[in-house]
C-alpha positions in Angstrom: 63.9 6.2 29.9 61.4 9.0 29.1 62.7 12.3 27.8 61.8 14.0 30.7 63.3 11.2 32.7 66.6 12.3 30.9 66.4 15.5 31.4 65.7 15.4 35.2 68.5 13.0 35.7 71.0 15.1 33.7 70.4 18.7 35.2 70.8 16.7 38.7 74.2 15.5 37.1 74.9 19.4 36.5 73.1 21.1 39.1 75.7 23.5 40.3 76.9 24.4 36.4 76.6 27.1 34.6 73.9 29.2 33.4 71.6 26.3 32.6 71.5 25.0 35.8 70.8 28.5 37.0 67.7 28.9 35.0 66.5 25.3 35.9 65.7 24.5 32.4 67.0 22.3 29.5 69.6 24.1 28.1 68.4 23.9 24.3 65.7 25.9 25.3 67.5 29.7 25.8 71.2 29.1 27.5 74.5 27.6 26.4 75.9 24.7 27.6 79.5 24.9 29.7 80.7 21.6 27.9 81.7 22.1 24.1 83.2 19.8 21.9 85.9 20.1 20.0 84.7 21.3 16.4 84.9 18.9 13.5 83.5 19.6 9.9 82.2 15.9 9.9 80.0 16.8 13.2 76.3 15.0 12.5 74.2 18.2 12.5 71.0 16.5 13.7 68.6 18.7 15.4 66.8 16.5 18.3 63.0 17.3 18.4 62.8 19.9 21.6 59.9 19.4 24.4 57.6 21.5 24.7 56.4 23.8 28.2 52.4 23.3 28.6 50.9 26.0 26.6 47.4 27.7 26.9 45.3 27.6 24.1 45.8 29.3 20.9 44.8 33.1 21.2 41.6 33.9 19.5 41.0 35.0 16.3 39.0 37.6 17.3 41.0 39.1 19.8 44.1 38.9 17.3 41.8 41.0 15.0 40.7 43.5 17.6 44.3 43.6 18.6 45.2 44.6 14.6 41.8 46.9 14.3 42.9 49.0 17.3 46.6 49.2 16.0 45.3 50.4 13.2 43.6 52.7 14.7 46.1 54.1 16.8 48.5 54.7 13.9 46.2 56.8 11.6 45.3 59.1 14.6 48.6 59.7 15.3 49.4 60.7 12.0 50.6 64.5 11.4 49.0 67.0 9.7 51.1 67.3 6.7 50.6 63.2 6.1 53.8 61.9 8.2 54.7 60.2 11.2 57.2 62.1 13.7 58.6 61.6 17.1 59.8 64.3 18.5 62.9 63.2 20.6 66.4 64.7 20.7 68.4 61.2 19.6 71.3 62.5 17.9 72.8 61.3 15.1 72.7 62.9 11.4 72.6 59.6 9.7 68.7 59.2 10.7 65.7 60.6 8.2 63.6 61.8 10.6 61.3 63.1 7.5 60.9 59.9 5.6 61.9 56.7 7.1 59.1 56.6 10.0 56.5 57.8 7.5 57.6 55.1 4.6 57.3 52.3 7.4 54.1 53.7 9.0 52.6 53.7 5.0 53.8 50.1 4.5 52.3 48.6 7.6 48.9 50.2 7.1 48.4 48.7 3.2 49.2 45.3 4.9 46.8 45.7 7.4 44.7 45.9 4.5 43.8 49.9 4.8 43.5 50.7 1.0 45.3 52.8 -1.1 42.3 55.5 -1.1 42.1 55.8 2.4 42.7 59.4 3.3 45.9 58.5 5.7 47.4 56.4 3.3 46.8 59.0 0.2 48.0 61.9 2.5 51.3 60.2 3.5 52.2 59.2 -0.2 51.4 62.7 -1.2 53.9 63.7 1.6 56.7 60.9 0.3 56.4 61.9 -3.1 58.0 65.7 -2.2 61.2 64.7 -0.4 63.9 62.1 -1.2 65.3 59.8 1.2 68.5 59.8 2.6 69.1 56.9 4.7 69.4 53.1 3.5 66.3 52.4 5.9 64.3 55.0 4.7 64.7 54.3 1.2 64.3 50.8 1.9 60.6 51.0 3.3 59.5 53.8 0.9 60.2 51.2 -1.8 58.3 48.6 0.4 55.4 51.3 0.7 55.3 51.8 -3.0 55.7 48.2 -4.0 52.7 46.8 -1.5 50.5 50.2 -3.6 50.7 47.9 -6.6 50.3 51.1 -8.3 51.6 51.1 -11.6 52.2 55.1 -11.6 55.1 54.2 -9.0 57.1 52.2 -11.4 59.1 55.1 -12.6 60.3 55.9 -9.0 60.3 52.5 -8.0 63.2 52.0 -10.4 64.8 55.3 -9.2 65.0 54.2 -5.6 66.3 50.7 -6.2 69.2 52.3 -7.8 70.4 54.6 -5.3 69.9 51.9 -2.8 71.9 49.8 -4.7 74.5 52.7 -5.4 74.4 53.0 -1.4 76.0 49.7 -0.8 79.4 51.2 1.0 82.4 50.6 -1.1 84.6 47.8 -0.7 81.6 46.1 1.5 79.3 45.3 -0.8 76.5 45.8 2.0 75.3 48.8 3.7 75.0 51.0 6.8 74.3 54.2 8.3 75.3 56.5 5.6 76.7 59.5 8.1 77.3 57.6 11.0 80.7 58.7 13.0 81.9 55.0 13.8 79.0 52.5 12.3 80.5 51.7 8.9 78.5 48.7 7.8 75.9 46.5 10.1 73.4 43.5 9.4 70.1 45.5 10.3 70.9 48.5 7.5 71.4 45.2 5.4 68.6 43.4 6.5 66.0 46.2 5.5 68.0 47.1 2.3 67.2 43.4 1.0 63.6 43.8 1.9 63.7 46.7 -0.2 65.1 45.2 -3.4 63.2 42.2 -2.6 59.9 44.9 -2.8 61.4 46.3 -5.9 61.9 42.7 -7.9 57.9 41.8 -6.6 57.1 45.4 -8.6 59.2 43.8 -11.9 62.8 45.3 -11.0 65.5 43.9 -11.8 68.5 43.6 -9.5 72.0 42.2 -10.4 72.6 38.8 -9.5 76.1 40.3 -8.8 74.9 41.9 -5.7 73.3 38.9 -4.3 75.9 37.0 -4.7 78.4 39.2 -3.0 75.5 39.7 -0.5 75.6 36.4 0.9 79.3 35.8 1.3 79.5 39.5 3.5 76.4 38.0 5.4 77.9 35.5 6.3 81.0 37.3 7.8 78.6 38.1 10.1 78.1 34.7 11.5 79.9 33.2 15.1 82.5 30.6 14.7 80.3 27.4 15.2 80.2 25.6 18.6 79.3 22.3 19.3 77.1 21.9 21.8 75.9 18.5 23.6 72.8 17.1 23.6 72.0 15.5 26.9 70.1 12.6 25.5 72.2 10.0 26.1 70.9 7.5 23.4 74.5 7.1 22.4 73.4 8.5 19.0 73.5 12.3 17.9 74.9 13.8 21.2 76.2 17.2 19.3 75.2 19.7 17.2 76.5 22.9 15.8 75.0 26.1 16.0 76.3 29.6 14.9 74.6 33.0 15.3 74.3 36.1 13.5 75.5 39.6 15.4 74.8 43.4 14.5 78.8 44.0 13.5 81.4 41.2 12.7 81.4 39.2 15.6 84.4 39.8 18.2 83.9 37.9 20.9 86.9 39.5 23.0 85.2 42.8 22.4 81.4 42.5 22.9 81.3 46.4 22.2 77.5 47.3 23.6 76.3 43.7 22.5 77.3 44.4 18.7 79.9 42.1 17.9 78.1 38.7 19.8 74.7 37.2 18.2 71.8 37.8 19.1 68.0 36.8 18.4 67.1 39.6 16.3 69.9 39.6 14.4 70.4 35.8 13.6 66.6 36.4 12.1 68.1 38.8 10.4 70.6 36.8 8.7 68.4 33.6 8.0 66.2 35.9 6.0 69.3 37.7 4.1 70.4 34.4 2.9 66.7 33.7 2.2 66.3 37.0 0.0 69.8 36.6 -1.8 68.7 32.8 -2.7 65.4 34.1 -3.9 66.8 36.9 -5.9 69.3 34.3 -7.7 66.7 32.3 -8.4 67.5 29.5 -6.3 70.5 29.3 -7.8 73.4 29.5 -5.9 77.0 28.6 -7.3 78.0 25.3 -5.2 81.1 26.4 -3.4 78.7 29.6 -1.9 75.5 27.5 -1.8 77.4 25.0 0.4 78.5 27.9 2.7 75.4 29.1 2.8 73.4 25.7 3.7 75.8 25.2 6.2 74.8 28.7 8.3 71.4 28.4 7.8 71.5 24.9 9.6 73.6 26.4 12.4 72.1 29.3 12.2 68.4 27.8 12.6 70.0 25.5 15.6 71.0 28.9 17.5 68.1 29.9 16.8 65.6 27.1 17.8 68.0 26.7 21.1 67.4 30.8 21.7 63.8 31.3 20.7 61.0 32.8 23.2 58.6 35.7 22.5 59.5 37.5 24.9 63.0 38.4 24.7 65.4 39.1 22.3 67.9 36.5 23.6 71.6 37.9 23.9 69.9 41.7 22.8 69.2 44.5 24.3 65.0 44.3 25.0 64.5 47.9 23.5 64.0 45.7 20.6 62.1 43.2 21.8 59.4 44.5 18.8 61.9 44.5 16.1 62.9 41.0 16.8 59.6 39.3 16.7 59.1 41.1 13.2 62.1 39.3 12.7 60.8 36.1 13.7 57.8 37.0 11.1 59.6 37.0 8.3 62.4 34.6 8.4 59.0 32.2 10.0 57.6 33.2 6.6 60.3 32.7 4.5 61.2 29.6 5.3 57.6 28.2 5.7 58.6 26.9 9.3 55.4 26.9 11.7 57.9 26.2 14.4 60.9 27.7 16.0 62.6 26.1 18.9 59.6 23.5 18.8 57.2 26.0 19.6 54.4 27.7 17.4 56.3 30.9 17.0 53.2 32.8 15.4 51.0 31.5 18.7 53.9 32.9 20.8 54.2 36.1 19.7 50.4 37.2 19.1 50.1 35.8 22.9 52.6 38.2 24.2 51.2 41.5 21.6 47.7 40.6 22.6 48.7 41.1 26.5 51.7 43.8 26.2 49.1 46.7 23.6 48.7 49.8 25.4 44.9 50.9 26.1 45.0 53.6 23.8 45.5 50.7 21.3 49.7 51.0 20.3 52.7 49.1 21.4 56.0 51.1 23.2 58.8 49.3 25.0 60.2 50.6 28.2 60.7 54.6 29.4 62.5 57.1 27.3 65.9 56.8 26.5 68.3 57.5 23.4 69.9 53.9 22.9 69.1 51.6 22.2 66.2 53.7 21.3 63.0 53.7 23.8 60.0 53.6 23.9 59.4 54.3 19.9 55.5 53.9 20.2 55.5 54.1 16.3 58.0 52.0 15.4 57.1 49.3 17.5 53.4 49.6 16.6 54.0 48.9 13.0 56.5 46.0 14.0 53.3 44.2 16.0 51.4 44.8 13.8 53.7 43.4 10.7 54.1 40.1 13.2 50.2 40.1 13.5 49.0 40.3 10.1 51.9 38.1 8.9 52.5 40.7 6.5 56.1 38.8 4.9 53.3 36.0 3.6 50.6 38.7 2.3 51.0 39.8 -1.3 50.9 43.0 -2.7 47.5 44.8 -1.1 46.5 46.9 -4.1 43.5 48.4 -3.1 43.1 47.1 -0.1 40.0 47.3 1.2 37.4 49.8 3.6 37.7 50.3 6.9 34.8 48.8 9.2 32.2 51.4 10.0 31.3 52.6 13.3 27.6 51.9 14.3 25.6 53.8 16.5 22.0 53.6 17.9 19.9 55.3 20.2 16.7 52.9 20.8 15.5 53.5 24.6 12.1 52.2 24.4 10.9 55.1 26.3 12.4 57.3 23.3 9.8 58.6 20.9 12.2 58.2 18.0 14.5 55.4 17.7 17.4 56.7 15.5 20.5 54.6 14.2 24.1 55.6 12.2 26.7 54.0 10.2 30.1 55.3 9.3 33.2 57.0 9.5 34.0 60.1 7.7 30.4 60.2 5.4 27.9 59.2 8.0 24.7 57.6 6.8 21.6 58.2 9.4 18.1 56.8 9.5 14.8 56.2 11.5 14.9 52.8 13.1 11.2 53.2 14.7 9.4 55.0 17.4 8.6 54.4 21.3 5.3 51.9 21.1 3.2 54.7 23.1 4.1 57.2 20.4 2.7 55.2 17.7 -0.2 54.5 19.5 -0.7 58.2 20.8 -0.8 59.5 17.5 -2.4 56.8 15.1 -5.7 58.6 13.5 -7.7 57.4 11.2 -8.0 59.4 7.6 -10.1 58.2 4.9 -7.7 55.9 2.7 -6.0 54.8 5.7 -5.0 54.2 9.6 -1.6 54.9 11.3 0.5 57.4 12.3 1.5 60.2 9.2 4.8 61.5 9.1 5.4 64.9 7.5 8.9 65.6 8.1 12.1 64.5 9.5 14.9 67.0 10.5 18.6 65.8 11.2 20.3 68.1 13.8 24.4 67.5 14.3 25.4 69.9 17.4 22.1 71.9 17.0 22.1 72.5 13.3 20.1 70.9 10.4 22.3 69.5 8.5 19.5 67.3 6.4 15.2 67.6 6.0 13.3 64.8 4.6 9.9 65.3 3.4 7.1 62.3 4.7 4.0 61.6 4.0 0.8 63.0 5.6 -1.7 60.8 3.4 0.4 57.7 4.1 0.8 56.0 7.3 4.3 55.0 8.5 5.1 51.3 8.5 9.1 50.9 8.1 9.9 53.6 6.4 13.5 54.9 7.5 13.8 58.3 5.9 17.4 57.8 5.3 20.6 60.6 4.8 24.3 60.9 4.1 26.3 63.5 5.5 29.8 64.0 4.7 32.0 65.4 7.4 34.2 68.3 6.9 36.5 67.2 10.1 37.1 64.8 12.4 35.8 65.0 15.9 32.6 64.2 18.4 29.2 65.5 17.3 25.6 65.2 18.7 23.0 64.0 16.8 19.3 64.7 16.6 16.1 63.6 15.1 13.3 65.5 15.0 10.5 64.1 13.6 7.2 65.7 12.7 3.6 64.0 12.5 -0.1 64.9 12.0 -2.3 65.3 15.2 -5.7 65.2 14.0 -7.0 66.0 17.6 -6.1 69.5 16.6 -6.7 71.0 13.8 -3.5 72.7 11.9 -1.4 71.4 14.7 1.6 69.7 14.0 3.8 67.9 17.2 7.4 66.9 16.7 9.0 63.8 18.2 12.4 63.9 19.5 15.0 61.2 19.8 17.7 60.5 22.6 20.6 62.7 22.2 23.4 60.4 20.3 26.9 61.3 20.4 28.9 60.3 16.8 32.6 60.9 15.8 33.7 61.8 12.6 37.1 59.9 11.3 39.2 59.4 8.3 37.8 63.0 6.9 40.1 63.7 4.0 39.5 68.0 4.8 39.7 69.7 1.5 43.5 71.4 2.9 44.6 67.7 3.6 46.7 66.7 0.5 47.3 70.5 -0.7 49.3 70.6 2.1 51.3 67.5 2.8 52.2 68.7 -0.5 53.4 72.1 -0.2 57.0 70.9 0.4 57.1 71.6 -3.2 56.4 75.4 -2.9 57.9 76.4 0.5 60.5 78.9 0.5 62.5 78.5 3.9 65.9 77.3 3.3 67.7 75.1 5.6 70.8 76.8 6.8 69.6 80.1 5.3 67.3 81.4 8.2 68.0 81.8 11.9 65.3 81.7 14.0 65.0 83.6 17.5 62.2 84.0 20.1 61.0 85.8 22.5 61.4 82.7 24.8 61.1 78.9 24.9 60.2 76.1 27.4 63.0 73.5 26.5 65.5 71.9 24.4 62.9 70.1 22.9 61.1 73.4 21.7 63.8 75.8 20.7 62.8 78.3 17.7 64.4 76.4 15.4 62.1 73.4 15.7 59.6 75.9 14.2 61.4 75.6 10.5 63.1 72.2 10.9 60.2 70.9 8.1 59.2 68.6 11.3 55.8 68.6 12.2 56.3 66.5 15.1 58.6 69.4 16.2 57.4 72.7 17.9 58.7 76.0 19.1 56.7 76.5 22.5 57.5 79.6 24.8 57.9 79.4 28.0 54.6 79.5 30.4 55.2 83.2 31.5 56.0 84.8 28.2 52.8 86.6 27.6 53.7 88.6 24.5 55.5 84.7 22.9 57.2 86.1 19.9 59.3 84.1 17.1 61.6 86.1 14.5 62.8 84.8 11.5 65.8 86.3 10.2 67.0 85.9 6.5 70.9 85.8 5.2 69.3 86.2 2.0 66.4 88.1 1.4 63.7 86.1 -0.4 60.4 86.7 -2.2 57.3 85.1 -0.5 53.7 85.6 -1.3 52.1 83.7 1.9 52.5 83.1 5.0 51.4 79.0 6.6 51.1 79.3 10.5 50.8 75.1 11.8 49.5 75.3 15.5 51.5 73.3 18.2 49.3 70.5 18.2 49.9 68.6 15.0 47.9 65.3 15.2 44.3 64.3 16.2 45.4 62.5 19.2 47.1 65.5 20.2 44.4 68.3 19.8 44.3 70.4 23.3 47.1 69.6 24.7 49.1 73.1 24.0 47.5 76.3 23.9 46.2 77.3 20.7 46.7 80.8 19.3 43.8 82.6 18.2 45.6 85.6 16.6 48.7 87.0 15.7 50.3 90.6 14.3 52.8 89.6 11.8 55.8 92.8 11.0 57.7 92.2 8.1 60.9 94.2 7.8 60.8 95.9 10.6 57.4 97.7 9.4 55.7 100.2 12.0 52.4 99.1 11.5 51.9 94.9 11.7 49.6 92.7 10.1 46.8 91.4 12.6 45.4 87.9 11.8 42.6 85.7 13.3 43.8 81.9 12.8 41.7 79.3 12.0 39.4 77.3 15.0 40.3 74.1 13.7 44.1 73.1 15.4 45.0 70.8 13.1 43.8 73.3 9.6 47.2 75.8 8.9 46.2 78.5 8.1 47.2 81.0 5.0 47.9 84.5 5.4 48.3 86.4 2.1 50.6 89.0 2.0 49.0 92.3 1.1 51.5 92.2 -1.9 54.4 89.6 -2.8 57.7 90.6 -0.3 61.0 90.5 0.0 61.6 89.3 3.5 64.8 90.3 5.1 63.0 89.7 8.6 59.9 88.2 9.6 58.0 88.4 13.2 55.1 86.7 14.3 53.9 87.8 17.8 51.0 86.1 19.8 48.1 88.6 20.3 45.6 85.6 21.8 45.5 82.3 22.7 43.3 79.4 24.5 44.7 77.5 26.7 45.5 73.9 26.2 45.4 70.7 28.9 49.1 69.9 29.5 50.8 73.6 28.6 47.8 76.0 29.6 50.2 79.2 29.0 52.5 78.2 27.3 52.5 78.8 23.2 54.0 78.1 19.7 53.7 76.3 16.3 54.9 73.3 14.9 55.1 74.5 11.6 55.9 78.0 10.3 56.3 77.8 6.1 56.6 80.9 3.1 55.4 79.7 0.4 55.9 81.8 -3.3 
């Protein structure tokens, strides 16, 4: 009998049973079988070879690529002004890093994706990392990951410094860790998980890490793990009918008290803790003593039979699908760490890039679901960087260095009715040049001279949005044959620009006279422009003034929760105070406890990321008081939304009270009225 013979003939047996039966598939393919053996520590643990569903083809390279390009993409226009990442939501909790952890994971996926340590997103974000320490186990886990995949031997000093206070962070009398601050979470296996991937980055950077800790690592991973359950097989060869298998949950698991889905296993979280024991083996060495190395063999087999018997791409079997993302990172590495192509006799890599391919959002990133606080959705960022992990297989990459250049963008304008045939390649330096001319043009205005016959050029002019931003001399006594005339032009910001050729040649019909050709209109965009306030500023943590705690800020009026006055100071620049739409003289005051001593003031428009530009109003200029002064300071801001601009104080003050009142504004697309800043910073 055939297996699918079998198969048929036993779900007809069970048809009525059980969850199996339900779903009309074999149950070692996602469910749990109603009959369970009696467990016995001699149980064969043979795993029987699992059919395979018809499959379509495996996804194309090049679409995986695109997929990872656009990703890419995505991520570094989203990035902030200052050089971080930011959502701006309202999930509580003190025990997140809203600052760092986002940013440090952000950093990490973008130098596996290969974007080099000189690229302008990835040298503003570790300028912004390098002013603020982490406070949370999985922010100081992926800033060690960010620096480690740098290879950057300037690191090595904090490097060590981070792998110590995440080792000091393990939570006494655990041995593991969790949320730091968290009112009821004391200890869980995802804190863990990341906290092992960041040692695990520190020892690829040369760190060493106590064999101790791994060792007392694995036996609280294992805690961790479901009493095994035998489950049948319905082969009925009269050989291996059971097996064992045992899953990994969030907390210890409690079966009587599923508690939300944290104390039963689930998909992500058995990945989770095949990889830990992975990590902790690789850390000793491959040396395990034999009473814990037996343990540990013992849940990895059940573990990876829970697994294979649970596994599909698109669903994080027995957990909630907000982390549908996180869970097929998870697949990633523990795939990669174990060097299994297969999970659950399936292709798992060709799985998942299927699904990621199908499920990224036009604009080019990856969300799951609407908004809500927990399990946390849709975390466009988060999720992004987890696809893109899964895609890249970043677990198997080694350490990116350098990295290398982003692709250029390649534009033409080459109408054959167009006199001048113009092409451009680039991103944030822009290299331009004369591809040819309309064949009626050449013929129009070949002459003849005395050494020579052909059409002369004596100048070409480069116009972006009207202006000439380049000349190029020709020739007038030789003809043009291929000649491309060639220029760089370094962009001072991103954006869309029009670009224009003019080209000048002789007309010996007329005496004197000289005619200029003109090419198509051809629009261009400008990206990756490291401005020159870029990394001054994602620095000037280091210099700003405003205490936390020691300023309370008012306003004349704001449109929500999500854009109270004190999102205006919070150091946040995915946060914004934004007035309501019929304020029409907006206001925001700070108010000091203490008075301090500030030399400048740093105004951040509302809109703090490329992708963002026009969506609030922008203000155009303000009257600044200080102390209650009759007479106020009146400033015109800069045109550029995303440039903060500095206003020097006439002389250095001592602020007891500050207020900043909107004199002008231009309306945005999504809050025409309505006004504020992300940002507002004293710096000494």
């Amino acid at each position: 009998m055939t297996t699918e013979a079998r198969v048929l003939a036993w779900l007809e047996r069970h048809g009525s049973e059980g969850e199996c039966a339900r779903a009309a598939r074999p149950p070692w393919t996602g469910c749990r079988m109603n009959s369970v053996h009696t467990l016995l520590p001699q149980v064969l643990l043979t795993l029987v070879p699992l059919p395979l569903a018809p499959q379509a083809g495996p996804v194309p390279q090049a679409a995986i690529n695109d997929a990872v390009d656009r990703g890419v993409e995505w991520l570094i226009a989203s990035q902030r002004r200052d050089g971080s990442w930011g959502e701006n939501d309202m999930t509580p909790g003190g025990h997140r890093d809203p600052r760092n952890d986002l940013t440090a994971f952000c950093t990490y996926t973008l130098l596996k994706c290969r974007v080099g340590q000189g690229h302008p997103a990835v040298r503003r974000a570790l300028a912004f990392l390098e002013q603020g320490e982490p406070n949370t186990n999985y922010a100081t886990s992926t800033l060690l990951m960010a620096l480690a995949a740098t290879g950057d031997e300037r690191y090595e000093k904090r490097i060590r410094s981070l792998t110590q206070r995440l080792i000091d962070a393990r939570v006494s009398g655990h041995d593991i860790w969790g949320y730091p601050r968290h009112p009821s979470i004391v200890t869980d296996l995802s804190n863990t998980q990341y906290a092992a991937l960041g040692l695990r980055a520190a020892m690829e950077a040369g760190v060493s890490v106590p064999d101790k800790l791994w060792l007392r690592l694995v036996e609280r991973v294992l805690r961790h793990q479901e009493e095994p359950r035998a489950v049948e097989d319905p082969e009925g060869t009269g050989t291996a009918t059971t097996r064992l298998e045992a899953g990994f949950a969030y907390l210890l698991p409690d079966p009587a008290n599923p508690s939300f889905g944290y104390n039963v296993p689930n998909a992500s979280m058995t990945a989770a803790g095949l990889a830990l024991l992975r990590i902790a083996e690789e850390g000793l060495g491959g040396k395990l003593p034999r009473s814990v190395g037996r343990a540990a063999e013992r849940a990895r087999v059940q573990g990876w039979a829970w697994l294979d018997a649970h596994f599909a791409a698109e669903k994080n079997d027995g957990g909630a699908q907000a982390w549908l993302y996180y869970y097929l990172y998870g697949i990633e590495r523990v795939g990669a760490l174990f060097g299994r192509d297969e999970i659950g006799g399936q292709d798992w890599y060709q799985a998942g890039a299927r699904g990621l391919v199908k499920w990224q959002r036009t604009e080019g990133h990856w969300q799951q679901g609407a908004y809500q606080q927990w399990p946390r959705q849709p975390m466009p960022h988060a999720n992004t960087c987890f696809a893109l992990l899964f895609l890249v297989k970043a677990t198997r990459a080694s350490t990116t260095g350098e990295g290398q250049a982003r692709e250029s963008d390649v534009y033409s304008a080459e109408d054959p009715a167009a006199e001048v045939h113009v092409r451009a390649s680039g991103r944030s330096t822009l290299t331009i040049w004369v591809s040819g001319f309309g064949d009626s043009v050449v013929e129009e205005f070949t002459t003849d001279s005395i050494d020579a016959k052909g059409m002369f050029v004596t100048e070409v002019r480069y116009l972006l949005d009207g202006e000439v931003v380049a000349r190029v001399p020709g020739d007038s006594e030789r003809p043009w044959k291929d000649q491309r005339y060639a220029v760089r032009h370094a962009f001072e910001r991103d954006g869309a620009h029009e670009l224009l050729v003019e080209v000048d040649v002789r007309d010996d019909g007329a005496e004197g006279r000289r005619t200029t050709l003109v090419s198509d209109p051809l629009t261009v965009r400008a990206r990756d422009v490291l401005a020159d306030w870029m990394l001054d500023y994602a620095a000037h943590d280091a210099r700003e003034r405003i205490v936390h705690g020691q300023v309370t800020a008012t306003a004349s009026s704001y449109h929500d929760a999500l854009t109270a006055p004190d999102r205006a100071i919070d150091g946040l620049e995915a946060s914004r105070w934004l007035s309501r739409a019929d304020d029409p003289q907006a206001s925001l005051t700070l108010e000091f406890r203490r008075p301090i001593r500030a030399g400048a003031l740093v105004l951040a428009q509302a809109d703090s990321k490329p992708s963002e530009v026009g969506w609030h109003s922008r203000v155009t200029r303000v009257a600044i008081t200080i102390n209650g002064a009759r007479k106020a300071l009146e400033v015109t801001l800069d045109d550029d939304a995303l440039r903060p601009t500095r206003i020097e104080f006439p002389r250095r003050a001592r602020l007891r009270r500050l207020s900043i009142q909107v004199l002008d504004r231009v309306g945005g697309r999504e809050f025409p009225s309505a006004v504020g800043f992300s940002e507002v910073s004293l710096l000494d």
